[in-house]
C-alpha positions as CSV (number, residue, x, y, z in Angstrom):
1,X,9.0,-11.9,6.8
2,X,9.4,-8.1,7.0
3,X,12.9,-6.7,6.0
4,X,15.5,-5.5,9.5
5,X,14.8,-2.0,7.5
6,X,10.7,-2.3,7.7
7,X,9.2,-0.9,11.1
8,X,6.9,-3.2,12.3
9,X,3.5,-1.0,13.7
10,X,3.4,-1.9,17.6
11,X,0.5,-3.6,18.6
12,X,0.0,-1.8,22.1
13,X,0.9,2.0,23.2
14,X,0.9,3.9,26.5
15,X,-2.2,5.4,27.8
16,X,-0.8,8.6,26.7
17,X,0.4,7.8,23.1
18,X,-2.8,6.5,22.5
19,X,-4.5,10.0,23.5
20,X,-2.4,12.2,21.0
21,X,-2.8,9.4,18.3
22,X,-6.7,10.2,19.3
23,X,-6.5,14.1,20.3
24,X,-8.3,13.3,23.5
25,X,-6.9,14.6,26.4
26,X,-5.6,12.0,28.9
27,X,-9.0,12.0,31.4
28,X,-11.0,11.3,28.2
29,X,-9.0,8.2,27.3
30,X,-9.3,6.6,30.8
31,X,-12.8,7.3,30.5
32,X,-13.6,5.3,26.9
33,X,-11.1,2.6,28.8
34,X,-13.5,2.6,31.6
35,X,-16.6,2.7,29.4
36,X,-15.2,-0.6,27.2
37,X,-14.8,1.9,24.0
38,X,-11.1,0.7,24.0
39,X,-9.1,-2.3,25.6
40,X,-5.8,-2.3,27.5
41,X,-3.8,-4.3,29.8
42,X,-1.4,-3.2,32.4
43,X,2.2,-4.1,31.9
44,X,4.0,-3.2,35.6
45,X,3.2,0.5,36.3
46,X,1.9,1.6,33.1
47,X,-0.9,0.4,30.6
48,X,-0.9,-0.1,27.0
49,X,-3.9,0.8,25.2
50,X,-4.3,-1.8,21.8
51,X,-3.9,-0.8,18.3
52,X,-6.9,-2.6,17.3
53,X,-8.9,-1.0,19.9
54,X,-8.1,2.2,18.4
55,X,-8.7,1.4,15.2
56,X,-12.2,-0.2,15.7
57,X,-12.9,3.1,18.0
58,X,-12.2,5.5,14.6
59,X,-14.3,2.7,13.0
60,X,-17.1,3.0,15.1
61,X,-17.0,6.6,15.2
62,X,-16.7,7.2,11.3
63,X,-20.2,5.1,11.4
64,X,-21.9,6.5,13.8
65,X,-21.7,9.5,11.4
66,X,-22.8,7.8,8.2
67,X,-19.4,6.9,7.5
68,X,-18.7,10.3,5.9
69,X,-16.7,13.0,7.1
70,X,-16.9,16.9,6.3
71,X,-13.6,19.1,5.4
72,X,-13.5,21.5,7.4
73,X,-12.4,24.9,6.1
74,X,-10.7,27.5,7.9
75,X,-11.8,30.7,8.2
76,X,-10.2,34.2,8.4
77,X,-9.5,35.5,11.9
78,X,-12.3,37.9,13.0
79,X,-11.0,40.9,15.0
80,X,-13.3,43.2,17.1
81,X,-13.0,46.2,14.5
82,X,-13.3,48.7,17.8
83,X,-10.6,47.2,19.8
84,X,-8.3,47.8,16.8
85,X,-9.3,51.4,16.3
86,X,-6.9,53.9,16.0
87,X,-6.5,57.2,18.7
């Protein structure tokens, strides 16, 4: 049994929770719900998108690409040299 200090991981969030854990926007996330990509249930007004749906969605993703990711660098800023020109 967990410790009163432990936080247990919630098993559903909001539509829009589940968006920023993702970095979709909000129209993207209804559409994998619509599409079957994710499950939820509505609870009143609102709907709760599952954990586990999330987590077999990164799944899926991360082997659709081979199961390997690629770092991605970042690279200087590149200014238009001629916009910056002095008088």
């Amino acid at each position: 049994m967990p410790s009163p200090h432990t936080p247990t991981p919630p098993l559903a969030v909001p539509a829009k929770e589940a968006a920023r854990l993702l970095s979709l926007s909000l129209s993207r996330l209804y559409e994998l719900l619509r599409n079957g990509e994710l499950q939820s249930y509505a609870d009143g007004y609102s709907r709760r998108v599952t954990m586990a749906s999330i987590h077999q969605y990164v799944e899926r993703r991360l082997a659709d690409s081979g199961g390997s990711w690629r770092q991605i660098t970042a690279q200087p800023l590149r200014r238009n040299a001629a916009a910056h020109t002095p008088p």
